[in-house]
N, C-alpha and C positions, 0 to 999 in steps of 0.2 A: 562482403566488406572490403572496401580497396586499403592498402596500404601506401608509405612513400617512405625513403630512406630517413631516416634523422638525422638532419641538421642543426650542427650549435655551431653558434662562430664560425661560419663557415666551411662547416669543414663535417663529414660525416663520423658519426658516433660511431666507436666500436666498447663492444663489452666480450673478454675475455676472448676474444679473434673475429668476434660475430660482429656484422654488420646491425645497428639498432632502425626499428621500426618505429613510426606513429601510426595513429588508429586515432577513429572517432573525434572528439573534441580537439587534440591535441593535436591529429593532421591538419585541419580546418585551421587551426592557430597559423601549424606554417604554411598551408596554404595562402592565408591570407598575406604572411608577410611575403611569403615568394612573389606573388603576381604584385603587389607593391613595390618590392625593390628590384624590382628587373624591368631596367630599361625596353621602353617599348623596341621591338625589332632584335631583340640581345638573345634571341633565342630563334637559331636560322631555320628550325623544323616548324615554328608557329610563329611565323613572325608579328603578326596580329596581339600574341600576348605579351601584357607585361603592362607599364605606363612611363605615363607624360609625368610623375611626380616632380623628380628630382631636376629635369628639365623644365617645369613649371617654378622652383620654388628658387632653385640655387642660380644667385647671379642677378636675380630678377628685379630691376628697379623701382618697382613699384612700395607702393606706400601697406605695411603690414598687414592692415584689414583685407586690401587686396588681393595680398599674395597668400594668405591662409586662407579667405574666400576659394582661389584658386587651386589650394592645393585640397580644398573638403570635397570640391567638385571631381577633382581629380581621382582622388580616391573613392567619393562614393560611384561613381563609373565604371571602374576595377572591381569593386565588390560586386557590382550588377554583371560586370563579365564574367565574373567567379561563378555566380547565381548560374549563370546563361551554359557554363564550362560541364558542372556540373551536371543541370539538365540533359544536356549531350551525354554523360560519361550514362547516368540511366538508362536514358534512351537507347545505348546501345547494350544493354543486359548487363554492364557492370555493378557489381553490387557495392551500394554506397550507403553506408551508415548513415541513420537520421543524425545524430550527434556529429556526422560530417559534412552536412547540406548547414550551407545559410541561410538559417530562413528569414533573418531580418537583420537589419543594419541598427544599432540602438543608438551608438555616440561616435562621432569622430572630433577628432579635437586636434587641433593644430598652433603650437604655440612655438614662437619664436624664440630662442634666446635671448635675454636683458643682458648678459655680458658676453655672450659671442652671437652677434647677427647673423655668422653664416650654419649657425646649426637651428633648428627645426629639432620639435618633440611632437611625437604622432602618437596617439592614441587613436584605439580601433579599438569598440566591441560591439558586441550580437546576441543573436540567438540562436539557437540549433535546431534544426526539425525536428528535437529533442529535448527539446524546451530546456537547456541547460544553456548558460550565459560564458559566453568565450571573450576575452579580450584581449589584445597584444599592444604594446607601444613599443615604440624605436625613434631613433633620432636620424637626420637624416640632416648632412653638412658636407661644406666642402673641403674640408679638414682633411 
């Protein structure tokens, strides 16, 4: 089973001087939102990961339906990369929890704000090769 450090707010959890982990479902959570909010290229060792989100949605003149069209495409992409990342990480003998594989993409939702138009609410949820339902939302603005 892989692990990854825990992130809240930014910023790495510690409990009592330790460093905190995710596992299983709960990795796959920040999994999904890492490769979501990170700018595609923002990461010089994999430049390929990450997305077009925040550059597809913020700024972007188009008419609402558009821009949420464009931002569900965006993200179900990232998930499919996730999907793809993943495959790789087994393929090379890493052991990865079924509760940490996506095996399916169920909703993404993308709605605009009615009193600030430069913020975006996302909703993400799934399935796990563990048949347990994971979901995460975040907003995403030029604030």
């Amino acid at each position: 089973m892989s692990f990854d450090l825990k992130i809240q707010n930014g910023d790495l959890v510690l409990n009592q001087g330790a460093l905190q982990t995710v596992v299983d479902s709960e990795k796959l959570i920040q999994d999904i939102l890492k490769i979501l909010l990170t700018d595609i290229g923002g990461n010089p060792l994999q430049p390929s990961y990450g997305s077009y989100l925040s550059r597809s949605v913020i700024g972007n003149p188009l008419q609402n339906g558009a821009i949420t069209q464009i931002a569900k495409s965006q993200i179900n992409t990232c998930l499919v990369n996730l999907q793809q990342l993943q495959q790789l990480q087994i393929k090379s003998m890493q052991k990865v929890s079924a509760d940490e594989q996506l095996a399916a993409i169920t909703g993404i939702s993308v709605i605009r704000s009615s009193f600030d138009p430069r913020l975006f609410n996302i909703k993400v949820s799934g399935l796990t090769k563990g048949f347990q339902p994971v979901s995460t939302a975040f907003s995403l603005s030029t604030i």
